[in-house]
C-alpha positions as CSV (number, residue, x, y, z in Angstrom):
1,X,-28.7,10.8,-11.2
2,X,-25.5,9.0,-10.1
3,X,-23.7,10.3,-13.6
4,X,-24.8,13.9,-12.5
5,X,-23.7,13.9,-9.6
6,X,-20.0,12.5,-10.2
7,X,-20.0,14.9,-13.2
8,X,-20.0,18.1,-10.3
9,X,-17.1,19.3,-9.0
10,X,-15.1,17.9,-6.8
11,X,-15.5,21.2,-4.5
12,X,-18.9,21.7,-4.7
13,X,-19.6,18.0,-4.2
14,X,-17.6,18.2,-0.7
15,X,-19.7,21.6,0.2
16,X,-23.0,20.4,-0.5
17,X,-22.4,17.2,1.5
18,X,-20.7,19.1,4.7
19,X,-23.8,21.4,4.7
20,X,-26.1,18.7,4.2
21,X,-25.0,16.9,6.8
22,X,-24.9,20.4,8.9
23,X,-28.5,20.9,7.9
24,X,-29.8,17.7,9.2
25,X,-27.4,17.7,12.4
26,X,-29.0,21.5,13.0
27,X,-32.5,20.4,11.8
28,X,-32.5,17.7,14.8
29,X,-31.2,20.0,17.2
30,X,-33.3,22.9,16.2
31,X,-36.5,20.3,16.8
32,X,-35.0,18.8,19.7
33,X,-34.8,22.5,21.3
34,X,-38.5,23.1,20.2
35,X,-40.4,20.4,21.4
36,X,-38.6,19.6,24.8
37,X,-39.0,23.9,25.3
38,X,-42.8,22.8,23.9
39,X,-42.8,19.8,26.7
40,X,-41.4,21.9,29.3
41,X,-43.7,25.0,29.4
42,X,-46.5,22.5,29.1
43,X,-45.5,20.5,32.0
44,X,-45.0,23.6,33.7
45,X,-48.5,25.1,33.0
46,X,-49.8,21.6,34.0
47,X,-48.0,21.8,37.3
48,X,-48.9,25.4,38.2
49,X,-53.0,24.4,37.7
50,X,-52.5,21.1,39.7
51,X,-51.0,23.3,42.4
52,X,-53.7,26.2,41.8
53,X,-56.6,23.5,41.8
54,X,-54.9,21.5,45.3
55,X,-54.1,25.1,47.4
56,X,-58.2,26.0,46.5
57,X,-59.2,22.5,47.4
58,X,-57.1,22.5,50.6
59,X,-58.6,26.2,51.5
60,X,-62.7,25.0,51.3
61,X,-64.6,25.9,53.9
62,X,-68.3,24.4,54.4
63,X,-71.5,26.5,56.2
64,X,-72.5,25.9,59.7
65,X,-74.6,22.5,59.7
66,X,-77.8,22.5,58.0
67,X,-80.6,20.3,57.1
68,X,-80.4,18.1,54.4
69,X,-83.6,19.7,53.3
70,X,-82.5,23.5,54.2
71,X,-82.3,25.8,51.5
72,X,-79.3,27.9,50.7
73,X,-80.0,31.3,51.3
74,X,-77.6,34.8,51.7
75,X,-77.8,34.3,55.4
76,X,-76.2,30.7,55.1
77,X,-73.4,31.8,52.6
78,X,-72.4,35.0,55.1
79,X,-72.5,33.0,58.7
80,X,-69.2,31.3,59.1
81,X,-67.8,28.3,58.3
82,X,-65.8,25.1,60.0
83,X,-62.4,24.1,58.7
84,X,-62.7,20.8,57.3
85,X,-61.1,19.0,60.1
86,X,-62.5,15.6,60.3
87,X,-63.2,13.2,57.8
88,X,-67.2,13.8,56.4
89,X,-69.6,12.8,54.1
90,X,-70.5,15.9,51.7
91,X,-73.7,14.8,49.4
92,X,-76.3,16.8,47.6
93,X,-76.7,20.5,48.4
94,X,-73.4,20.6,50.8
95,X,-71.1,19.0,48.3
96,X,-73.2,21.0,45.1
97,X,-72.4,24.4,47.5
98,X,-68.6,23.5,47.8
99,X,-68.2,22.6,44.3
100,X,-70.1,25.5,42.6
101,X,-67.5,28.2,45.1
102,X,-64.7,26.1,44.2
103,X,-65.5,26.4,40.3
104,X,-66.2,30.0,40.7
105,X,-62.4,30.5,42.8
106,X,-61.0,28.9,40.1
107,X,-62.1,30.7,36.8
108,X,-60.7,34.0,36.0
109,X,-59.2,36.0,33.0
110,X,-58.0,32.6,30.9
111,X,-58.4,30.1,33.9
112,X,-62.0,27.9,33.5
113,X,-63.0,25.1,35.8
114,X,-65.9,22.7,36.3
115,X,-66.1,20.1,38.8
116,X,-67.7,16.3,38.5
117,X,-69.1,14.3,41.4
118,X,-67.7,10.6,42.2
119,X,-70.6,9.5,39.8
120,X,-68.5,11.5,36.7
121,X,-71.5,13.6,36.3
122,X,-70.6,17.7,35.5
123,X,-72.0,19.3,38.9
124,X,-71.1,22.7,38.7
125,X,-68.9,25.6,36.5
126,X,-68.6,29.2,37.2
127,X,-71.9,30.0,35.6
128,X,-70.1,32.1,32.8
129,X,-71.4,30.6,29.3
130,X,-68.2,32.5,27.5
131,X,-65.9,30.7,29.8
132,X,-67.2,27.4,29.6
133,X,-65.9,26.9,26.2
134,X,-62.5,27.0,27.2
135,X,-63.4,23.6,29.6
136,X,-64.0,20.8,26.6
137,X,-65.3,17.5,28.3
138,X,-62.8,15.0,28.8
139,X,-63.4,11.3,28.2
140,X,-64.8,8.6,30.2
141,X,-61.8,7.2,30.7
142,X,-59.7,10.3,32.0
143,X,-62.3,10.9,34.1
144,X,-62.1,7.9,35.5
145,X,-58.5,7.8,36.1
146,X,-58.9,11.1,37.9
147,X,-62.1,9.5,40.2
148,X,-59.1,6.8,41.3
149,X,-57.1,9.5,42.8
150,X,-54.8,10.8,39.9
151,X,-54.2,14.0,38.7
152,X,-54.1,13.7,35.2
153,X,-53.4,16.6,32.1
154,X,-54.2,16.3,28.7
155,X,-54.3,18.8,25.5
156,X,-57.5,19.5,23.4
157,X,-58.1,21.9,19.8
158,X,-61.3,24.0,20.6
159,X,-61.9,26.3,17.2
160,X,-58.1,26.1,16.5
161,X,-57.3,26.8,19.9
162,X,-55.2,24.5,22.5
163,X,-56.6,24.0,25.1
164,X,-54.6,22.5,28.4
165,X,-57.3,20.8,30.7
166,X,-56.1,19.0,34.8
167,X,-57.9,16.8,36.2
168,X,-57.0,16.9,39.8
169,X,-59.3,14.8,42.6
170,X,-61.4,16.4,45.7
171,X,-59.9,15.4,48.6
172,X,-60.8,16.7,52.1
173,X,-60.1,18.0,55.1
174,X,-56.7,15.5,54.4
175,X,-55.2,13.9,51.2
176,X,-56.2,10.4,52.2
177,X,-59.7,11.8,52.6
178,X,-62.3,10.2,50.1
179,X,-62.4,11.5,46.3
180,X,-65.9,13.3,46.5
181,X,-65.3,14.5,42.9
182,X,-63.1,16.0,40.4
183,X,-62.3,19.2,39.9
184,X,-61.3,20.2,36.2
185,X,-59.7,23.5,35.1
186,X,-58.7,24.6,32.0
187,X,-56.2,27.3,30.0
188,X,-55.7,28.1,26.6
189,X,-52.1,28.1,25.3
190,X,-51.9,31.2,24.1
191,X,-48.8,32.6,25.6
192,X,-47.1,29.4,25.4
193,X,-47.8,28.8,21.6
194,X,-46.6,32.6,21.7
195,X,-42.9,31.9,23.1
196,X,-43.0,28.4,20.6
197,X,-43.4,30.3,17.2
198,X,-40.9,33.2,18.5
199,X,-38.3,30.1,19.6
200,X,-39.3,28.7,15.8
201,X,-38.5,31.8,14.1
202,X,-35.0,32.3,16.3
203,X,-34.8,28.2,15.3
204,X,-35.5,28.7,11.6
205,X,-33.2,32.1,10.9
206,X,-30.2,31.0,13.3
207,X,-30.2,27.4,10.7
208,X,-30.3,29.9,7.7
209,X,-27.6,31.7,9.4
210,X,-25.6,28.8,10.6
211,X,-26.0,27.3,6.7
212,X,-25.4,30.5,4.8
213,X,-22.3,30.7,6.6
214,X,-21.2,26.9,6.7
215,X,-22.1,27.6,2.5
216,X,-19.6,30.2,1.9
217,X,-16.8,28.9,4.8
218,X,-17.5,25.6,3.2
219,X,-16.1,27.1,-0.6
220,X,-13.7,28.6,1.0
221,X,-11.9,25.8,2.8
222,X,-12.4,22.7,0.2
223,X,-11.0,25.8,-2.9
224,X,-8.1,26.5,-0.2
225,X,-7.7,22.6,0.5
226,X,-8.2,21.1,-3.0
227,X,-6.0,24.5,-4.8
228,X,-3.5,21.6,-4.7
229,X,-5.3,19.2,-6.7
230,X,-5.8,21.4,-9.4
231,X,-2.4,22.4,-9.8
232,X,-1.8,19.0,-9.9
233,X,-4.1,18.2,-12.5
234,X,-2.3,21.1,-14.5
235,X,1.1,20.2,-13.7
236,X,0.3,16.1,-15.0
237,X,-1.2,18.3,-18.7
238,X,2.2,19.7,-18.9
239,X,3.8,16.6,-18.2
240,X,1.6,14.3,-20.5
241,X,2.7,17.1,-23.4
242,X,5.8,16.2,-22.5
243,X,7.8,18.4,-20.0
244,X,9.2,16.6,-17.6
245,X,10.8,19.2,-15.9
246,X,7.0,20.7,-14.1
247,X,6.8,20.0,-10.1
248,X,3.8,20.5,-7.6
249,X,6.4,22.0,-5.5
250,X,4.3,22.2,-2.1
251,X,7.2,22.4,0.9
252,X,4.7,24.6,3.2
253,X,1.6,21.6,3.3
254,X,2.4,19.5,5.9
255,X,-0.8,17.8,5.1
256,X,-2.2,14.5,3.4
257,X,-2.4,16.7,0.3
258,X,1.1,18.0,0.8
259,X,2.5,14.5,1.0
260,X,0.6,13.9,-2.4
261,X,2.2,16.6,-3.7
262,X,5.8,15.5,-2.2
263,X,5.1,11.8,-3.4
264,X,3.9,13.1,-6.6
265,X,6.9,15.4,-7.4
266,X,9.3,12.3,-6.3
267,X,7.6,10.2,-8.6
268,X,8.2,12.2,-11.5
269,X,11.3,13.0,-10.4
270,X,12.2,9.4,-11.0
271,X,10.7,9.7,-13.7
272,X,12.5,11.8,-15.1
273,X,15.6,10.3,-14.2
274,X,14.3,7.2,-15.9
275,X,13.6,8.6,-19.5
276,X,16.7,10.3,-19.4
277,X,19.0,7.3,-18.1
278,X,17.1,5.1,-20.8
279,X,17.4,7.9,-23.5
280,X,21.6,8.4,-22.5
281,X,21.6,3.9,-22.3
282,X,20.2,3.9,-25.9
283,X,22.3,6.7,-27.4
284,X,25.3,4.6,-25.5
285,X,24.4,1.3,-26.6
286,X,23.8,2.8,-30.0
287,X,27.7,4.4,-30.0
288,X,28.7,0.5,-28.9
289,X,26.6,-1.5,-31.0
290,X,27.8,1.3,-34.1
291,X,32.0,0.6,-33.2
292,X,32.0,-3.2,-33.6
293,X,29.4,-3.4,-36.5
294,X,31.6,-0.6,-38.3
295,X,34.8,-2.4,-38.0
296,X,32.5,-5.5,-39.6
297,X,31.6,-3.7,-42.3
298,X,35.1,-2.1,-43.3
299,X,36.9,-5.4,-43.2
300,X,34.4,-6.6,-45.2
301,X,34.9,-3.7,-47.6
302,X,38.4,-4.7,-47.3
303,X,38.1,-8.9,-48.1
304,X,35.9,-7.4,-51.7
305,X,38.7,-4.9,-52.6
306,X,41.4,-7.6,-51.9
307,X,42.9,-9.4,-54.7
308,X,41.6,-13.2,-55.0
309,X,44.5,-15.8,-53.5
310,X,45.8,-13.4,-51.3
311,X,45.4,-15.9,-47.9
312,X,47.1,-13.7,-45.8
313,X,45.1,-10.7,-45.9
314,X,41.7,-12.8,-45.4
315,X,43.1,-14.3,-42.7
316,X,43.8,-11.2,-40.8
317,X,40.7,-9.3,-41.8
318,X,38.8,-12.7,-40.6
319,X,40.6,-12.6,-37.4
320,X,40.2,-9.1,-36.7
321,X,35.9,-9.9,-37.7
322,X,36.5,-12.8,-35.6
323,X,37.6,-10.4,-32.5
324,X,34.6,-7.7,-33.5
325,X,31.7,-10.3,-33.2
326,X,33.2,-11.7,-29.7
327,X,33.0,-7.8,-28.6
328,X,29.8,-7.5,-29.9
329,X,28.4,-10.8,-28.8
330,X,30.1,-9.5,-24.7
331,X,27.9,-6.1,-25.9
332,X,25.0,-8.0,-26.2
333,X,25.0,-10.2,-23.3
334,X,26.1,-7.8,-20.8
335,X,22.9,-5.8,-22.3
336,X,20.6,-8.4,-21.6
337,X,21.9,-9.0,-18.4
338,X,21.1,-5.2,-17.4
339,X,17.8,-5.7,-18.8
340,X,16.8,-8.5,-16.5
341,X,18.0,-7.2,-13.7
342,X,16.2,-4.2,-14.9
343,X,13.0,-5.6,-14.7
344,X,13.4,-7.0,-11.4
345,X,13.0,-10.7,-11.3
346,X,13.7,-12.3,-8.1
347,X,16.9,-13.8,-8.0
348,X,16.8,-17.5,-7.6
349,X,17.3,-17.3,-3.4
350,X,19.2,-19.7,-2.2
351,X,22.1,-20.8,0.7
352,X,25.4,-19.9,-1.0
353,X,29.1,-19.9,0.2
354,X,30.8,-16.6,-1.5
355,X,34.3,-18.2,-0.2
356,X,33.7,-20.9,-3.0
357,X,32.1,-18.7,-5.1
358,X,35.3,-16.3,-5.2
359,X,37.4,-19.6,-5.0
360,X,35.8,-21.2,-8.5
361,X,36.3,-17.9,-9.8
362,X,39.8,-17.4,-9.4
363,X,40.5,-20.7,-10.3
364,X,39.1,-20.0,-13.9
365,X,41.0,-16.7,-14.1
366,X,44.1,-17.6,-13.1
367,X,44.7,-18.7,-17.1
368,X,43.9,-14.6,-18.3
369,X,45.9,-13.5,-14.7
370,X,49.5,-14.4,-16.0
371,X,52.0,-14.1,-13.8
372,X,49.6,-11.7,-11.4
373,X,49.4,-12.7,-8.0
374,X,45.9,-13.3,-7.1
375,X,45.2,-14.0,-3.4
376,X,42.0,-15.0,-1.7
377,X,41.2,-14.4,2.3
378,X,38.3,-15.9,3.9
379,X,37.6,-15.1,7.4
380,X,34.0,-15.9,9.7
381,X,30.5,-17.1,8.5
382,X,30.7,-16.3,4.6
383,X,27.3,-17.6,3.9
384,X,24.3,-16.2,2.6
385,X,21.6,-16.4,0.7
386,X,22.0,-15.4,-2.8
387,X,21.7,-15.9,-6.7
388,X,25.0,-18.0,-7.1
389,X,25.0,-17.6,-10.8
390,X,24.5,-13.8,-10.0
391,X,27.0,-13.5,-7.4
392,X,29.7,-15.0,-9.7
393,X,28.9,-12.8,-12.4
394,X,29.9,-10.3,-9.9
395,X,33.4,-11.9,-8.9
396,X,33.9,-12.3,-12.7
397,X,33.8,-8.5,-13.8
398,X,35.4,-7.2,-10.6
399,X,38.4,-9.5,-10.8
400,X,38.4,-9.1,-14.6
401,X,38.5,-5.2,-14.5
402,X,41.4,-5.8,-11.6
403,X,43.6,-8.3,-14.2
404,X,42.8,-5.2,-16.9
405,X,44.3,-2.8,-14.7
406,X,47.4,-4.2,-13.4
407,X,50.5,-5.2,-14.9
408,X,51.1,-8.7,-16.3
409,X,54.1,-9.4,-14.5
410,X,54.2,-7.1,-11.6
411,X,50.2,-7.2,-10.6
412,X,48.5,-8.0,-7.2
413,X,45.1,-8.9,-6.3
414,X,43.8,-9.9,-3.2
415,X,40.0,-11.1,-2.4
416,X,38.8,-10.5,1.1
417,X,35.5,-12.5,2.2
418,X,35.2,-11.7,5.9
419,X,31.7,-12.3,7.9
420,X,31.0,-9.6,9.8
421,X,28.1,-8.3,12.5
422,X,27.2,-11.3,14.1
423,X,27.1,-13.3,11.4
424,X,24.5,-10.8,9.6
425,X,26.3,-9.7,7.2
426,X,29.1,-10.8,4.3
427,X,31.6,-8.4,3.4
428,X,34.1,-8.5,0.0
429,X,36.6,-6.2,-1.0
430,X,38.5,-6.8,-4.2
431,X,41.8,-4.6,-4.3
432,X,44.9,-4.5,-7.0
433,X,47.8,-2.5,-7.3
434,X,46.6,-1.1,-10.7
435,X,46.6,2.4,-11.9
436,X,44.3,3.8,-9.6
437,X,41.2,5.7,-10.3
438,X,41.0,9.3,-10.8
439,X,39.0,11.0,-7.8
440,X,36.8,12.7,-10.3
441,X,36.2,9.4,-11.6
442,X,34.9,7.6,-8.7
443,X,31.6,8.5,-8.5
444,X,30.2,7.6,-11.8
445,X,32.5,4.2,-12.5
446,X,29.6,2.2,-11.6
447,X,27.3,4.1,-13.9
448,X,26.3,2.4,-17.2
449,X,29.0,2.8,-20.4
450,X,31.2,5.1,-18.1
451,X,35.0,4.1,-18.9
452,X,37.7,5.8,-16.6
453,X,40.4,5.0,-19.7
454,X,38.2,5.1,-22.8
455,X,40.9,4.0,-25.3
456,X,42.5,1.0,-23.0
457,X,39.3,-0.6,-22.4
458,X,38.1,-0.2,-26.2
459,X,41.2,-2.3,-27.1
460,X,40.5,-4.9,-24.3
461,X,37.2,-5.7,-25.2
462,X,35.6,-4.1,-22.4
463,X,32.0,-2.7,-22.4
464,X,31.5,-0.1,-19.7
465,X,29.0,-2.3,-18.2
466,X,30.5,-4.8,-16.0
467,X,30.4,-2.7,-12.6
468,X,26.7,-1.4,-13.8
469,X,26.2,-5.1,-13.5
470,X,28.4,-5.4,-10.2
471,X,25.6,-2.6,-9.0
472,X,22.3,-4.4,-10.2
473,X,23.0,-7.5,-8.8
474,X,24.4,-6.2,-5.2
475,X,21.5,-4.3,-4.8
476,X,18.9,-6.7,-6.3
477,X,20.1,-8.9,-3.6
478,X,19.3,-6.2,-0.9
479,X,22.9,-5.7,0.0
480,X,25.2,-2.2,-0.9
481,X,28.2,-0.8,-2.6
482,X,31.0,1.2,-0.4
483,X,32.6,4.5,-1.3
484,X,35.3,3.1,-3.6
485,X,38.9,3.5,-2.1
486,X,41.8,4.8,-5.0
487,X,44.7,6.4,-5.1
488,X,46.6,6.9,-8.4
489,X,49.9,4.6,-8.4
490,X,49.0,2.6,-5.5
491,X,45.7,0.7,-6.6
492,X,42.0,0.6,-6.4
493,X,39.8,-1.2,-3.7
494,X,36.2,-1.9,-4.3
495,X,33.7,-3.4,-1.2
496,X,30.5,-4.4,-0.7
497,X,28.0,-6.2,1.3
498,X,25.5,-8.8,1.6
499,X,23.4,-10.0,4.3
500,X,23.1,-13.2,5.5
């Protein structure tokens, strides 16, 4: 059943639960609205015969005084009678005389009564035998709860019919008279069982309504909501076959399933820039590997075409082997350095001083520098926390790219470490008096195998990498790379910063 159910569309799941759940919400309210109405006209019939049964009681009138033993004749019933004024003690004929008109005034059309004495024994009724079936009997104990003073209602079935019967007491001339009896009249429901079925059918068709509607608005708004979804799930086909280049494309839904959309088409937008970054980084590290391997295998070509005893020319074709492996072994490592970094380990986090960082480093590059002038500047609070291995690795290739582009003799390069912000952040700047960097350039030297001067840094060994690295490791550390500053003749200055 579960399996079924899962196995139904995603729409038509939503719409049957939304007008389930509207059924049962209408269902309650619909019974709610039927058996207060029910309770209500009830009460109310109840409350109209208590008041019927209490104005007749409160209008009885006895015959002048008579004998105990003095028959009731037409001469008795026509001569007046006394207001009950004064508390009395009606037994026998009197009271049998009083209850018999009272049943009679209160029986008519669908109205029956019959009245019991205080000893719960049926006294009197209006003598009509097709009436008394409306009045069933009620039980001893009603009755007796009536005898104690309380007007008490209660519903009977007589041949499929309701019945509502009220017990209301006999007191007289006052209400704190004694109970002399009970008086009991009776109604069938008819009219109100009438109104209930009509108020059922209303019930019954407005639900139909209400759900027929709620059906079709229901498959309306979940196709309209999920519409989405599915292109989504056509979209992701296209993609898994391969085409990269399909978006959701939702700018008008500022809903949840609009930001799926947006998140979606960002993700594979990364995506996408990640297969084709890592399919350009292959073809690029396959040019690279190809160069040095190349020149391997034609000075090999070269030593088994040379004439044996011919020292000289191994010795060069060694050397020249000799500087191909270095460039390839550089290759290599600066490749797997990209790849960690890649993968995003943690760097190993802990309080460094970049001023003696940058210091160590220019102390071991002062040897490859010549006669260039490297300077260091350290101003503020140039601590953080940091990879220190890292962070060298990244005073290494931008002061080796600097000695690279400035002239042996004439070059400059200052180092700048200044804390700045309160101590919340480190800055560095590295600048030389180089070449300078072509403005078209700048944006894409820190991009992976990009050379400014292809043929220069081909001779010297260099790999296109080393500010790729520069980059990974900044921002693996959280911190960023400024806008480089270059003009051609006058130098390059690269910056960027940590936080503390």
């Amino acid at each position: 059943m579960r399996s079924r159910w899962n196995d139904l569309p995603l729409r038509l799941r939503l719409t049957m639960l939304y007008v389930g759940l509207l059924a049962l919400i209408l269902t309650a309210l619909g019974s709610f609205l039927y058996f207060d109405t029910r309770e209500f006209m009830i009460s109310s019939t109840a409350s109209r015969l208590q008041a019927l049964a209490s104005a007749s009681i409160s209008h009885l009138r006895l015959p002048r005084p008579f004998e105990p033993t003095q028959p009731i004749t037409a001469t008795t019933l026509i001569e007046p009678r006394p207001p009950l004024t004064a508390t009395l003690t009606l037994e026998g004929p009197q009271f049998e005389f009083i209850a018999r008109n009272l049943a009679r005034d209160l029986t008519w059309q669908d109205h029956a009564a019959v009245v019991f004495d205080k000893d719960a024994t049926k006294i009197a009724n209006d003598g009509d035998l097709s009436t008394q079936s409306l009045v069933p009997a009620p039980d001893a104990s009603t009755l007796r709860r009536a005898l104690n003073g309380e007007q008490v209602s209660f519903l009977t079935t007589v041949s499929g019919q309701d019945i509502l019967s009220v017990l209301v007491p006999i007191q007289f001339p006052r209400p704190e008279s004694p109970i002399l009896g009970v008086v009991q009249i009776a109604t069938p429901l008819d009219v109100v069982d009438q109104v209930l079925q009509r108020q059922q059918l209303v019930i019954i068709v407005g639900i139909l309504a209400a759900l027929s509607l709620a059906t079709l608005g229901g498959l309306w708004l979940t196709q309209t909501s999920l519409a989405p979804l599915q292109l989504m799930v056509d979209v992701c086909r296209r993609i898994a076959a391969g085409d990269l280049s399909q978006r959701v494309n939702l700018p008008h839904r500022r809903d949840e399933t609009g930001q799926l959309a947006s998140t979606f088409d960002e993700m594979v937008e990364r995506l996408d820039d990640s297969f084709t970054t890592q399919r350009q980084f292959v073809a690029d590290a396959s040019h690279e590997l190809r160069t040095p391997l190349t020149a391997i295998s034609g000075s090999l070509e070269v030593l088994l075409l040379a004439p044996e005893g011919d020292p000289d020319t191994t010795r060069r074709v060694l050397h020249g082997m000799r500087r191909e492996v270095q460039r390839l072994t550089r290759l290599v490592t600066d490749l797997l350095t990209l790849t960690r970094l890649d993968a995003q380990r943690k760097p190993n986090l802990q309080m460094v001083d970049l001023a003696v960082l940058g210091r160590e480093v220019v102390e071991t590059l002062r040897p490859l520098a010549k006669n260039r002038v490297v300077t260091i500047e350290t101003e503020g609070n140039t601590k953080c926390r940091g990879d220190a291995d890292q962070l060298k690795q990244v005073f290494y290739n931008l002061l080796g790219n600097a000695i690279q582009s400035t002239d042996a003799d004439t070059g400059a390069i200052a180092v700048r470490i200044q804390g700045q912000e309160n101590a919340s952040r480190v800055c560095v700047a590295v600048a030389d008096n180089g070449g300078g960097i072509p403005k078209a350039a700048q944006a894409h030297i820190f991009e992976r195998f990009y050379r400014v001067d292809k043929a220069r840094t081909r001779v010297s060994g260099g790999s296109g990498l080393g500010l790729a690295i520069v980059k990974a490791i900044v921002e693996g550390h959280g911190g960023t790379i400024e806008p480089v500053e270059s003009e051609i003749g006058k130098g390059t200055t690269i910056r960027f910063k940590l936080g503390c």
